[in-house]
C-alpha positions in Angstrom: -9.1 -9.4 6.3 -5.7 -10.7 6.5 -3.2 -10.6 3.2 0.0 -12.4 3.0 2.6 -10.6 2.4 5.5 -11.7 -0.5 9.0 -9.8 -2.0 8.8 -10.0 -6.0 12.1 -11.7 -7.2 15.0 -11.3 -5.6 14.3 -7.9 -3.9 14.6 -8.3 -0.8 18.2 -9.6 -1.6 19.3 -6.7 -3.7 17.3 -3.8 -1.5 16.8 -5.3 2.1 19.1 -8.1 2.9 22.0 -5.9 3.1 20.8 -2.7 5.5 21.8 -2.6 8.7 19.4 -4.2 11.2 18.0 -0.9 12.3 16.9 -0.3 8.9 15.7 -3.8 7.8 13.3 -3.9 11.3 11.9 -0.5 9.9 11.0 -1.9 6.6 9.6 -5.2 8.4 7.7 -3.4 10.7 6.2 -1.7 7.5 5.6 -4.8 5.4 3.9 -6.5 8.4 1.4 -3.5 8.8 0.6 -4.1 5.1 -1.0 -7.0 5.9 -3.8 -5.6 7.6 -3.8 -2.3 5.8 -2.5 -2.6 2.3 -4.5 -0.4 0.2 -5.4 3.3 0.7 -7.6 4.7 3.8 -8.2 7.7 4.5 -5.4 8.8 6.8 -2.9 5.9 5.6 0.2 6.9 4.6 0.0 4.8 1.4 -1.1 5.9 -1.8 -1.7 4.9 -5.2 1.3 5.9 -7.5 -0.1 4.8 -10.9 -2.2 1.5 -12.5 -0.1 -1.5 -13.9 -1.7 -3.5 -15.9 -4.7 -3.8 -13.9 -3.1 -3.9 -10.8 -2.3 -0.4 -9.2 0.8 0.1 -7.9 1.1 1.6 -4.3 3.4 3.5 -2.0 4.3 4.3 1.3 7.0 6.3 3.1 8.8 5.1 6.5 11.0 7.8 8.1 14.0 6.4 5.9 12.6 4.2 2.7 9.9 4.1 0.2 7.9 0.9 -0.2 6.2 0.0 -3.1 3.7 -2.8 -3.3 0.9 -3.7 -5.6 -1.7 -6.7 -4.6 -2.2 -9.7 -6.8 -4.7 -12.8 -5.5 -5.2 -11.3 -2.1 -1.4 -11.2 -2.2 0.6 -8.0 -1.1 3.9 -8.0 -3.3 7.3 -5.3 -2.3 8.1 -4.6 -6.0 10.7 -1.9 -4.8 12.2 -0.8 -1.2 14.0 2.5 -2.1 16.1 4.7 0.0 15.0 8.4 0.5 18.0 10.4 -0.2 18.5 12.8 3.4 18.9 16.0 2.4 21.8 18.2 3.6 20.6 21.9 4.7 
């Protein structure tokens, strides 16, 4: 099965829009594999953070972001593309 894949309001605007290209073709090359594989397998680097109302509320880690998504109507929705802070030894 095949979802679609959406940004809730205005997110990809205020956390995506404005990365360097490097960085925005990380994050889209993680939002496209979402549609095939959007909730937990075993071996999949997503997880299930917490429940929301009914809807869980997943996450998954690229080498520079974290992703969260939840799935509503056979929908995958970004609710939040956060940057991992690189630690300094």
């Amino acid at each position: 099965m095949s979802y679609s894949v959406r940004y809730a309001k205005s997110i990809y605007e205020r956390q995506v829009e404005n990365l360097p290209a490097s960085a925005r073709a990380e994050i889209d090359a993680h939002v496209r594999s979402l549609k095939e594989h959007p909730m937990p397998e075993d071996g999949s680097a997503v997880f299930r953070v917490r429940m929301r109302t009914g809807s869980p509320l997943y996450a998954a880690r690229t080498r520079r972001f974290m992703v969260y998504h939840t799935i509503e109507d056979e929908c995958v929705v970004i609710v939040s593309v956060l940057p991992i802070p690189q630690l300094k030894p």
